[in-house]
C-alpha positions as CSV (number, residue, x, y, z in Angstrom):
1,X,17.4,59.4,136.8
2,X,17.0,59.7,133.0
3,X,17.4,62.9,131.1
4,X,13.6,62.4,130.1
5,X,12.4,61.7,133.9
6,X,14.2,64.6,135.4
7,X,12.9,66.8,133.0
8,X,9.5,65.3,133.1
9,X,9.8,65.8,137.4
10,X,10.2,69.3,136.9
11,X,7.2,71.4,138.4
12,X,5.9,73.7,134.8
13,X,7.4,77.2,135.2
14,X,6.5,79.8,133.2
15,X,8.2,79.4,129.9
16,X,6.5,79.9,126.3
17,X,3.5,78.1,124.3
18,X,5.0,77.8,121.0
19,X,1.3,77.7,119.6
20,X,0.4,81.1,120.2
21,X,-0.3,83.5,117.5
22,X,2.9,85.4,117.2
23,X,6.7,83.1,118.0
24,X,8.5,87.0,117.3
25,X,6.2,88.5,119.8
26,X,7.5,88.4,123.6
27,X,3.7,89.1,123.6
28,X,3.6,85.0,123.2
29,X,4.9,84.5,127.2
30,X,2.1,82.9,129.0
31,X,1.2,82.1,132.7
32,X,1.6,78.2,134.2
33,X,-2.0,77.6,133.4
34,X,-1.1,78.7,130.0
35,X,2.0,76.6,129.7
36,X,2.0,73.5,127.0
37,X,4.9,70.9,127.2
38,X,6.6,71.1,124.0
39,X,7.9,67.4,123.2
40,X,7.0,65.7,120.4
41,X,8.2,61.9,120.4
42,X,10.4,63.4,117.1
43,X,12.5,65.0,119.8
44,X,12.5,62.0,122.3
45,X,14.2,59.8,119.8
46,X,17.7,59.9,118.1
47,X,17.3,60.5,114.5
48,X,18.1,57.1,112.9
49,X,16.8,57.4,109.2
50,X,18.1,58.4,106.0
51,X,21.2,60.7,106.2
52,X,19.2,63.6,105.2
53,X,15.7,63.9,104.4
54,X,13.8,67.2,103.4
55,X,10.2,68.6,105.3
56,X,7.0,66.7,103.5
57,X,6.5,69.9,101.0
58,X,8.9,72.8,100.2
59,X,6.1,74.0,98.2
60,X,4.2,75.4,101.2
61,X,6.5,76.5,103.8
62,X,4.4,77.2,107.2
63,X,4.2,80.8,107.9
64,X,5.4,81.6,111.2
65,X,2.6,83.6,112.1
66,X,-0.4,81.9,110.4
67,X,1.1,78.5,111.5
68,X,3.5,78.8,114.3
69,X,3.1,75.6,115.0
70,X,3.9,73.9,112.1
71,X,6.5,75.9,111.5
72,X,8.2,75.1,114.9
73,X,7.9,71.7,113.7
74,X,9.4,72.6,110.4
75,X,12.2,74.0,111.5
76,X,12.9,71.4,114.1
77,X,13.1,68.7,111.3
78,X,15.1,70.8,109.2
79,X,17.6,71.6,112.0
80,X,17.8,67.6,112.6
81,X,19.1,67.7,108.9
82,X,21.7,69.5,109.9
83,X,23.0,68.2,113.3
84,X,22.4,64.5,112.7
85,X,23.1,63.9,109.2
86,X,25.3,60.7,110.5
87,X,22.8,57.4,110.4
88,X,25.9,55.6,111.8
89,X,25.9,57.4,115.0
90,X,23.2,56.4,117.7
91,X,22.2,60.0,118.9
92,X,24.1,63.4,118.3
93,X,26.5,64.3,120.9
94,X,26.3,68.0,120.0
95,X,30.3,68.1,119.5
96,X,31.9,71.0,117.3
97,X,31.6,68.7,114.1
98,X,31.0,70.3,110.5
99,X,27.8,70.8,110.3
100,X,25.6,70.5,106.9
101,X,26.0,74.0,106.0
102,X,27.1,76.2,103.3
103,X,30.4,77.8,104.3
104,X,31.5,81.0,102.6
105,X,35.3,81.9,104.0
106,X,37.1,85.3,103.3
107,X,41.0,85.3,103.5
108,X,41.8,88.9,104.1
109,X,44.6,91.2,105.7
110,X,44.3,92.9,108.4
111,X,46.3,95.9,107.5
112,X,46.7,97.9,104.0
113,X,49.0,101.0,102.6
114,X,47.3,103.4,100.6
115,X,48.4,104.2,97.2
116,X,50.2,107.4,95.9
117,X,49.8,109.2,92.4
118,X,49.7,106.8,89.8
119,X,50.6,104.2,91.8
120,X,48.5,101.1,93.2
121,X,49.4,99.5,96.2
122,X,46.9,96.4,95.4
123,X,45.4,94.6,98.3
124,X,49.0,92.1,99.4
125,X,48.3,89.1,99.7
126,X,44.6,89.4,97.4
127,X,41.8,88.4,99.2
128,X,40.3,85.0,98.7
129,X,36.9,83.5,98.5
130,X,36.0,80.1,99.0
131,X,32.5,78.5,99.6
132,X,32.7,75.1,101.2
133,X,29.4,72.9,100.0
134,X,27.6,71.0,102.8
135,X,29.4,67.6,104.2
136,X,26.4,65.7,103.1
137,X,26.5,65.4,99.4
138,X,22.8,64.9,99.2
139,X,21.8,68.2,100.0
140,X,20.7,70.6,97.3
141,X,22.2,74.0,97.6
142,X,22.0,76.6,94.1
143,X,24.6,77.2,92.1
144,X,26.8,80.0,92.9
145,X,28.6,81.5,89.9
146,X,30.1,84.8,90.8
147,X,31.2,87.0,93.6
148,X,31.7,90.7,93.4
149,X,34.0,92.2,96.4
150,X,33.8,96.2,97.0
151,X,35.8,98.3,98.9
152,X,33.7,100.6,101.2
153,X,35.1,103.8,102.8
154,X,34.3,104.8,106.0
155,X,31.1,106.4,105.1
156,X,30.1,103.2,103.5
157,X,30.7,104.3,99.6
158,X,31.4,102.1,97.1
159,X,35.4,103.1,96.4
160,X,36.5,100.4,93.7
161,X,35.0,96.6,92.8
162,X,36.3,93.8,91.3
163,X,33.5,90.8,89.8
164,X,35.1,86.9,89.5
165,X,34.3,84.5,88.6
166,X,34.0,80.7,91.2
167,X,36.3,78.5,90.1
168,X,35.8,75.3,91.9
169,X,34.3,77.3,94.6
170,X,37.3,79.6,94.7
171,X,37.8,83.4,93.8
172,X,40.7,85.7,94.4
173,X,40.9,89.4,93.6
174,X,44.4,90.7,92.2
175,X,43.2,94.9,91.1
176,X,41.8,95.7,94.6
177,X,43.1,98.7,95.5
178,X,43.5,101.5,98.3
179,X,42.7,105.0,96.4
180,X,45.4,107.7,96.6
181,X,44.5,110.6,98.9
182,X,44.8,113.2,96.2
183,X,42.3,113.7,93.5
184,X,41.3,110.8,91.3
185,X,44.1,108.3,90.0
186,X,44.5,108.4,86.4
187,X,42.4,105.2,85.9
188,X,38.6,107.3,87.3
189,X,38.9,105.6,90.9
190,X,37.5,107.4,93.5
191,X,40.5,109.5,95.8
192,X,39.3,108.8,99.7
193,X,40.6,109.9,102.8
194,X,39.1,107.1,104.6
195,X,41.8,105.9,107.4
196,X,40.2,102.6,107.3
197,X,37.6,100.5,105.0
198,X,35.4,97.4,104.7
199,X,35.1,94.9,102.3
200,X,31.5,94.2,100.8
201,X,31.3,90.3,99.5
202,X,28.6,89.9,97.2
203,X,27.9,86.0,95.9
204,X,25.5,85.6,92.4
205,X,23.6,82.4,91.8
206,X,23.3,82.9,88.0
207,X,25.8,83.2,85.3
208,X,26.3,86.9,84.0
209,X,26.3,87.4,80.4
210,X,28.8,90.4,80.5
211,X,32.1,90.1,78.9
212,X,33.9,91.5,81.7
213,X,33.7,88.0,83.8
214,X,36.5,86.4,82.3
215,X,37.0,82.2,83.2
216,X,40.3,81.0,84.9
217,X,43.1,80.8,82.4
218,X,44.6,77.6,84.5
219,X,43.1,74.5,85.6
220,X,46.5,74.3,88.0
221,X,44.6,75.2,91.2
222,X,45.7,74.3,94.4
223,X,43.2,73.5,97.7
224,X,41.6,77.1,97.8
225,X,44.2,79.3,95.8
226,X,43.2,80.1,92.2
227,X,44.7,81.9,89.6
228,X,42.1,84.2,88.4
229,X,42.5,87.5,87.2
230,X,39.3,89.3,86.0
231,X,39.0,93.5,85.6
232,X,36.8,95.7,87.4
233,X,33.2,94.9,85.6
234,X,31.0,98.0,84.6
235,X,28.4,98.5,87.8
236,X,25.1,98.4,85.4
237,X,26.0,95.0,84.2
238,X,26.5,93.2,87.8
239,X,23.8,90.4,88.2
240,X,21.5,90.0,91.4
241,X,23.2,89.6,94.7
242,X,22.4,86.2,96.7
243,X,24.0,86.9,99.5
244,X,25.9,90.0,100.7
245,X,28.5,90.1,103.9
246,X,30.1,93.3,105.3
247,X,33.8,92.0,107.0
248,X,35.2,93.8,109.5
249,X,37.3,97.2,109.6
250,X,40.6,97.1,108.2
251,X,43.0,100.2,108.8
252,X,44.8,101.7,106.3
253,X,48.2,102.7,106.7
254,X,50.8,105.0,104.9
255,X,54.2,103.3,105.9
256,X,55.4,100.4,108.4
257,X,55.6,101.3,112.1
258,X,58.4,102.9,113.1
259,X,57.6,103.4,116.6
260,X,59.7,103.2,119.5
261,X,59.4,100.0,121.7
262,X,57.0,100.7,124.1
263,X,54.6,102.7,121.6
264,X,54.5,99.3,119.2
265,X,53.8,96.7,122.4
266,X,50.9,98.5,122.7
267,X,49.6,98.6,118.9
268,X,47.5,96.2,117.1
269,X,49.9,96.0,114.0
270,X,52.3,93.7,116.4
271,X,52.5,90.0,115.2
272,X,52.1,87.4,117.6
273,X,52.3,83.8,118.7
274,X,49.9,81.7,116.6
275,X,49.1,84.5,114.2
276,X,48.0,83.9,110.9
277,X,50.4,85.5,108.4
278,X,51.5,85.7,104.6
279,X,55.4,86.5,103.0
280,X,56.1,87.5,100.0
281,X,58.9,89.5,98.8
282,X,58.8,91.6,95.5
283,X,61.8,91.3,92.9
284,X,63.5,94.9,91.9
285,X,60.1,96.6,94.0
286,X,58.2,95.6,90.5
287,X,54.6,94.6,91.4
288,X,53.8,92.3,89.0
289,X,56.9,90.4,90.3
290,X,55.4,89.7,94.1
291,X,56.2,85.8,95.0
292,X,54.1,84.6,98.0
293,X,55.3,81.8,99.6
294,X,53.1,78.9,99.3
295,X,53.1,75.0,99.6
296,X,53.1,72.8,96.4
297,X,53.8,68.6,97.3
298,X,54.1,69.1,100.9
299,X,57.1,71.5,100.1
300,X,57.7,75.2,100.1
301,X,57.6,77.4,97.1
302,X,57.1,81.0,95.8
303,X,54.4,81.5,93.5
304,X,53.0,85.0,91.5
305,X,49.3,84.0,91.8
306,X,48.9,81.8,94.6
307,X,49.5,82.3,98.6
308,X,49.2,80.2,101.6
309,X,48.4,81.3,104.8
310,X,50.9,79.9,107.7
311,X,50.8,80.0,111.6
312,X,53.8,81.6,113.0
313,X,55.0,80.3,116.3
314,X,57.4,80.8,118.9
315,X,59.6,78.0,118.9
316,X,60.0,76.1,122.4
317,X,62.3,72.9,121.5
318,X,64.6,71.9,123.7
319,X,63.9,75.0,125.5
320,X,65.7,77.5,123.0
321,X,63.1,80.4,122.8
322,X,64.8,82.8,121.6
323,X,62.2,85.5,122.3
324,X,64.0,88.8,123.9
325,X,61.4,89.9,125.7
326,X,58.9,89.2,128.5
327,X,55.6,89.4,126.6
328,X,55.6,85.5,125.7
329,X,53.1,86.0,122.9
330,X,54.8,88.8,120.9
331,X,56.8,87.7,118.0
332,X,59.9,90.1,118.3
333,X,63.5,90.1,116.5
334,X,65.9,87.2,117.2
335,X,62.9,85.2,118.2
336,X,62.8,81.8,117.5
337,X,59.4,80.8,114.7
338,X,58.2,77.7,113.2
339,X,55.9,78.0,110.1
340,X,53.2,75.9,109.9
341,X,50.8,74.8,107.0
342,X,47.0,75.3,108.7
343,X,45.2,72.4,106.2
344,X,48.0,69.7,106.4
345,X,49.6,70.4,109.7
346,X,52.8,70.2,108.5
347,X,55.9,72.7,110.2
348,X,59.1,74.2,108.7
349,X,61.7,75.7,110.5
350,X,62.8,76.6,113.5
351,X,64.5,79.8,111.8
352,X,65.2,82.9,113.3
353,X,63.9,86.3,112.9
354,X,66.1,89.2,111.9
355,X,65.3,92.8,110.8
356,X,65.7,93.6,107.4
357,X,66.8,97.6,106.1
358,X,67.5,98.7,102.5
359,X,68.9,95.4,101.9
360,X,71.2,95.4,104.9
361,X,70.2,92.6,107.3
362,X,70.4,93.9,110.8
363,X,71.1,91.3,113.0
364,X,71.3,93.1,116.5
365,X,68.0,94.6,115.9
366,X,65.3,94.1,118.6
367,X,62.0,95.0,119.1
368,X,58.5,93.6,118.4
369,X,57.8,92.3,114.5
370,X,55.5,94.5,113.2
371,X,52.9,94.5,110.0
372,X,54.7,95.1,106.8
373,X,58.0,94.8,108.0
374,X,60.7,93.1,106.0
375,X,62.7,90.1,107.9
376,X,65.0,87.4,106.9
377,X,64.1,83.7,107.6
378,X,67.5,82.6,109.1
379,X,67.9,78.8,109.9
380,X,68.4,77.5,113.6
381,X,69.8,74.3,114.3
382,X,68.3,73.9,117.9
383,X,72.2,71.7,118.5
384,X,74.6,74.6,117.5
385,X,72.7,77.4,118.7
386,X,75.9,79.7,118.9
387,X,75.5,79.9,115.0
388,X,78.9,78.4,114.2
389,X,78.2,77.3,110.7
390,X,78.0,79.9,107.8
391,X,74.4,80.9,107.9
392,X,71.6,80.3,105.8
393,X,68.3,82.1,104.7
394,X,65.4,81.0,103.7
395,X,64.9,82.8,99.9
396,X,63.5,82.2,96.7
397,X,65.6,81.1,93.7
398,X,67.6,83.9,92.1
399,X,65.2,84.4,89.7
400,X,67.3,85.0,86.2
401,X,65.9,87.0,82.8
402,X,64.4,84.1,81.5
403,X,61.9,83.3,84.3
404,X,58.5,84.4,83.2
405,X,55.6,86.6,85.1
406,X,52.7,87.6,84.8
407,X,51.2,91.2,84.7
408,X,48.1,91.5,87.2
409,X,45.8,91.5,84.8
410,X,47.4,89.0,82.3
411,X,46.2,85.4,81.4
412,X,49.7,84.2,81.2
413,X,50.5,81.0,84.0
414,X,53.7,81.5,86.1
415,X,56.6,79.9,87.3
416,X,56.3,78.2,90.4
417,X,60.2,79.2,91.9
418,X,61.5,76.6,94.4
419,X,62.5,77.8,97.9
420,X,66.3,77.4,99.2
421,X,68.2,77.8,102.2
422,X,70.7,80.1,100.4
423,X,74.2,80.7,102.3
424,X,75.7,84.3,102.9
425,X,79.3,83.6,104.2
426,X,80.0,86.6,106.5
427,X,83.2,85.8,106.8
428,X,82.6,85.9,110.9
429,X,81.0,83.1,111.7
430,X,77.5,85.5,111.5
431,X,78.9,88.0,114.4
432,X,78.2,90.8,112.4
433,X,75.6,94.0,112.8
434,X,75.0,93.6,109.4
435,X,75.2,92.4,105.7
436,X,74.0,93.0,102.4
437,X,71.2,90.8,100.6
438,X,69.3,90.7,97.7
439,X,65.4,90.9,97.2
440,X,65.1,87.2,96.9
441,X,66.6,87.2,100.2
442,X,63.6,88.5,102.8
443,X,60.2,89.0,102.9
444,X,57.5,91.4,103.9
445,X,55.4,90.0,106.6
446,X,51.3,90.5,107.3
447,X,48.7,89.1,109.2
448,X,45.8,87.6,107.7
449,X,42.6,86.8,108.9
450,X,40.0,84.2,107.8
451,X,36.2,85.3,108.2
452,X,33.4,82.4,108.0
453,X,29.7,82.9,107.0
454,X,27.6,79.9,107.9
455,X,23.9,79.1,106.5
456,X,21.3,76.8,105.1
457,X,18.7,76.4,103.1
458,X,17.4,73.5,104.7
459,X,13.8,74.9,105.4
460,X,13.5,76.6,102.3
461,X,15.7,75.8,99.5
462,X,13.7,78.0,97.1
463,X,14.6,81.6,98.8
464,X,15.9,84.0,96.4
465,X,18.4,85.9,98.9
466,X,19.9,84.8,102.4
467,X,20.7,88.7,103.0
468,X,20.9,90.5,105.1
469,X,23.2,88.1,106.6
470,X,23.2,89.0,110.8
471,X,26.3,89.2,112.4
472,X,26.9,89.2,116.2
473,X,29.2,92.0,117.1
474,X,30.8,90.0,120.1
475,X,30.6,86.6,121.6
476,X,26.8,86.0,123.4
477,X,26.6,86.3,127.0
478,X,24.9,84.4,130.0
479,X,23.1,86.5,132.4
480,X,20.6,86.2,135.7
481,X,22.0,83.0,136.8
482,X,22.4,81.2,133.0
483,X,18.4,82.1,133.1
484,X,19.1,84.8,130.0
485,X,20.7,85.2,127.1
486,X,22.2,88.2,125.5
487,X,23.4,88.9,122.3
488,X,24.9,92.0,120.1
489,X,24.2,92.3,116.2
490,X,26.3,94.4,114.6
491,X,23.5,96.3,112.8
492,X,19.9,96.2,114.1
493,X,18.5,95.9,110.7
494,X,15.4,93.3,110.2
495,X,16.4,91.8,113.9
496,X,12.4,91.5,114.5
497,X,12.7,88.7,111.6
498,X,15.1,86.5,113.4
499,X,14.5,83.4,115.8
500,X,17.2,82.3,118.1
501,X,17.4,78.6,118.3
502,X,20.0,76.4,120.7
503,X,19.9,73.1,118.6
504,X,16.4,71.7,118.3
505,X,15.4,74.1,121.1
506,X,13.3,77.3,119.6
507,X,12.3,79.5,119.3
508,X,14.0,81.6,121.8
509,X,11.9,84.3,122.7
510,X,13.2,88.1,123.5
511,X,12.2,89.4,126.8
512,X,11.2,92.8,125.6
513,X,9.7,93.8,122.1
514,X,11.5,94.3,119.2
515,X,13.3,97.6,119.3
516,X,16.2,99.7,117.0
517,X,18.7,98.4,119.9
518,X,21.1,96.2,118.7
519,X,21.5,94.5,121.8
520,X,18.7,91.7,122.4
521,X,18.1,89.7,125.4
522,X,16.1,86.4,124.9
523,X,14.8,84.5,127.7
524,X,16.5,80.9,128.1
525,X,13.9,78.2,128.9
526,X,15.7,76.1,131.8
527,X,19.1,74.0,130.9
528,X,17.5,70.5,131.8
529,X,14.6,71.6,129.0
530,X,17.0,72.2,126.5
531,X,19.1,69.2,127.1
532,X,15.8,67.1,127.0
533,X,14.9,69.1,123.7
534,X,18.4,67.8,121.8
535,X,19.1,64.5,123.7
536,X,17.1,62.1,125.1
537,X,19.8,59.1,126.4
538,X,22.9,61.1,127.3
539,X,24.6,59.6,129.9
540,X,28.7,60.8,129.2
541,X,29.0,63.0,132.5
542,X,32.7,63.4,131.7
543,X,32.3,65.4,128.6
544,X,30.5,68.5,128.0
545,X,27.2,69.2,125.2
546,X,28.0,71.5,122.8
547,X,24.6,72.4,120.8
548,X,25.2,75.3,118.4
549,X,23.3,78.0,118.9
550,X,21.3,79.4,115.1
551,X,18.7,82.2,113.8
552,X,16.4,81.7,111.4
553,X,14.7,84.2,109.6
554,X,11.1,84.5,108.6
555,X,12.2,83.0,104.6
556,X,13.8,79.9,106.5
557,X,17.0,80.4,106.0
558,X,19.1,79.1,108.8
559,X,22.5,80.9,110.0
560,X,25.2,79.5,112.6
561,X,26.5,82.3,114.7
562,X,29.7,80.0,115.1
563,X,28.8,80.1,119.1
564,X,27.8,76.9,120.9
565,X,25.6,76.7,123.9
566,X,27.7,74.1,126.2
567,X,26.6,72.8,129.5
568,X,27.4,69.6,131.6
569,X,25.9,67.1,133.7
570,X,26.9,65.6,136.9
571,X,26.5,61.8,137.8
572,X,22.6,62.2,138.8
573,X,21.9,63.9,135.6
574,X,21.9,67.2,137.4
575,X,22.8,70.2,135.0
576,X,26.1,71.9,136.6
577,X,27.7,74.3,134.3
578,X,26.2,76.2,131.4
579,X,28.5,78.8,128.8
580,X,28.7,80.0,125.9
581,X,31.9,78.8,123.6
């Protein structure tokens, strides 16, 4: 039995008429009698036109209230835009593909140190911004020009800002900084206690006319790494905000952990197996003389102002894990780590993680790697494991007088420093607790994370804002037998505004009124109905639907939540398991 049929077979339960006044309202619920069979022949078919293809006229968006049916409609052909923008392809088959949406990415640490006196300990590595375009090139999106990112304390005061300028849709900031604890720093910035902060990201869609947006000094760019130093702009002179995101809370520390064993297994600052992490080591302790270690031709290199992020992993060839401890994901010392390149795939190592102490590498050290601690790169040759050649780190160049960097807030371009396996002969065929290095010898190791804001203008490409952006505070749940859905905002702000959609299937209603609880609970329509609303020829019983699950707000703009709505289908068509992924 066909999709289509088994739906069609289905006794009417009581589910929603989309053409009732109010599509917010859980008012809108009606009784069988009531019920109208939502499936336009739009919906029945694959979408097999043009790869993308706007509403009739953007001029007169349907208002959701006035017209909710025409805005159901609406929205339904706009969210087509976006899942089947492929003419090649017969129907969507709802897999985690790009979608055509407007990604905005933040690359961010997950830790910080606060700064002392006159000092700044800047944001290591600087955050990054990139906004990703739609995959279809067709679709018009505005111009973004600028982003402005904040530091918030915990009370959610604006601490210090820096304003940058996009750069083929990349930013980075290079004077963010944690304020010292003690009065204000010489340069007026705000002294804060704060044990942790957020970062506000703040995207303009028109060029700003004051001076202090300065362009990139370099056209030497790589994928989503810029050089771009710009100062703090004066507040009065920062242009409209387009879009505004809040990440999440980063703790602020004073020092690296020094706790004992069992304290530090039990700490988020621990690094572990398939982390996302940065090095960079710092010449003499000078700031402006921070290397990050980055890839340039498929090879590794240390760069002033660039970074890459890398996946650490345990390394499991030929079954030499060298991981000391029992808790397989934690990275400690004298484990065993490839590196790994997330956008080309490409690995380096295996090399061998050893503690590093006031230059002195400490190679009987143990315990779990930490945030912010400094470790030496040692190579492993997975055939000699007993170390029997003189050993080699992996370590920048010895820089000499003549190599050139540049201040934080300079224009001047660096030198890219090539990355060597540089020998230290022990003299003990490396039995020894210890030797000496220098700075070019180790790095300082942090996690990063990557945060992804996903939307569209599809339905209305003439909004002014997309703010506030909602963000789900946790992964949405299936409750009452797959029959509800539930999911957690992390603010409650203007959630009476929003639709929750599953594909082509919307709006999902909410089963009580809008209220200041941030926790909403929509009520599902049944799995064969949504199916039916997204598909109309599946037949693949061996692999499940994926359908990704979107709010719109009352402007039109459409936001993924990054969650998919998967279920699968047995040989007779039968829906058999439903989750959210």
């Amino acid at each position: 039995m066909s999709i289509k049929n088994l739906i069609s077979s289905r006794s009417p339960s009581p589910r929603y008429n989309y053409h009732t006044s109010d599509p917010y309202n859980s008012d809108s619920l009606r009784n069988d009698q009531d019920f109208e069979y939502h499936n336009p022949q739009y919906l029945a078919t694959p979408y097999r036109s043009s790869p993308f293809r706007f509403p009739p006229n953007f001029a007169s968006v349907p208002d959701p209230v006035q017209d909710p049916s025409g805005w159901q409609r609406h929205c339904i052909s706009s969210i087509k835009n976006l899942l089947f923008s492929d003419s090649s392809r017969s129907e969507y088959l709802g897999l985690q593909t790009a979608l055509n949406m407007t990604q905005v990415s933040c690359y961010l640490v997950t830790v910080a140190q606060k700064s002392y006196g006159s000092e700044k300990r800047y944001l290591n590595p600087p955050p990054i911004i990139t906004v990703t375009p739609p995959a279809n090139p067709l679709l018009t999106i505005p111009k973004l020009h600028s982003v402005n990112l904040t530091i918030l304390n915990e009370s959610g005061q604006d601490i210090i800002s820096q304003n940058s300028l996009l750069h083929n849709n990349l930013a980075i900031f290079k004077t963010l900084h944690i304020a010292n604890t003690s009065g204000n720093s010489n340069d007026g910035t705000k002294s804060d206690k704060s044990k942790s902060f957020r970062l506000k990201v703040q995207l303009h869609n028109h060029s700003s006319s004051s001076n202090s947006l300065q362009r990139p000094h370099s056209e030497n760019y790589m994928d989503y790494l810029p050089s771009m130093p710009s100062p703090s702009p004066n507040s009065n002179d920062k242009p409209e905000s387009f879009a505004t995101f809040l990440t999440d809370s980063i703790p602020i520390i004073s020092k690296p952990s020094k706790k004992s064993f069992n304290q530090t297994l039990k700490s988020p600052s621990c690094i572990y197996s398939g982390s996302t992490i940065s090095l960079f080591n710092r010449i003499n302790h000078q700031t402006f003389r921070t290397q990050y270690l980055n890839i340039q031709n498929n090879k590794l290199c240390a760069k002033v102002n660039f970074w890459s992020p890398f996946i650490i992993k345990l390394y499991n060839g030929n079954g030499n894990n060298i991981n000391r401890y029992n808790h397989a994901s934690i990275i400690s010392y004298k484990s065993c780590v490839t590196l790994t390149d997330p956008r080309s795939g490409m690995t380096f190592g295996p090399f061998i993680l050893l503690k590093v102490e006031k230059n002195q590498i400490l190679h009987d050290a143990q315990g779990p790697v930490t945030q912010l601690q400094k470790v030496a790169l040692r190579s492993y040759n997975p055939d000699q494991p007993k170390f029997n050649d003189i050993p080699t780190y992996l370590a920048t160049k010895k820089p000499s007088m003549t190599d050139s960097y540049s201040d934080v807030s300079s224009s001047q371009t660096t030198t890219t420093l090539p990355i060597v396996l540089s020998a230290i002969n022990t003299n003990d065929n490396g039995f020894v607790n210890s030797c000496t290095v220098e700075d070019h010898h180790y790095w300082t190791l942090v996690n990063i994370t990557r945060l992804d804001f996903n939307y569209s203008l599809e339905a209305n490409p003439n909004a002014k804002t997309i703010s506030p952006f909602p963000i789900l505070q946790a992964k949405p749940k299936l409750q009452n037998e797959a029959k509800e859905l539930v999911i957690d905002y992390q603010t409650s702000e203007d959630l009476q505004n929003l639709q929750v959609w599953i594909g082509c299937c919307g709006p999902i209603l909410p089963t009580q009124p809008a209220s200041t609880s941030r926790s909403v609970t929509y009520s599902l329509p049944v799995s064969s109905y949504i199916l039916g609303e997204n598909f109309s020829n599946y037949s693949n019983t061996q692999e499940a639907l994926s359908l990704p699950i979107f709010l719109i707000n009352r402007a039109g703009v459409i936001y993924h939540t990054k969650y998919y709505f998967s279920l699968r289908v047995n040989d007779l068509r039968e829906i058999v398991d439903t989750q959210i992924i």
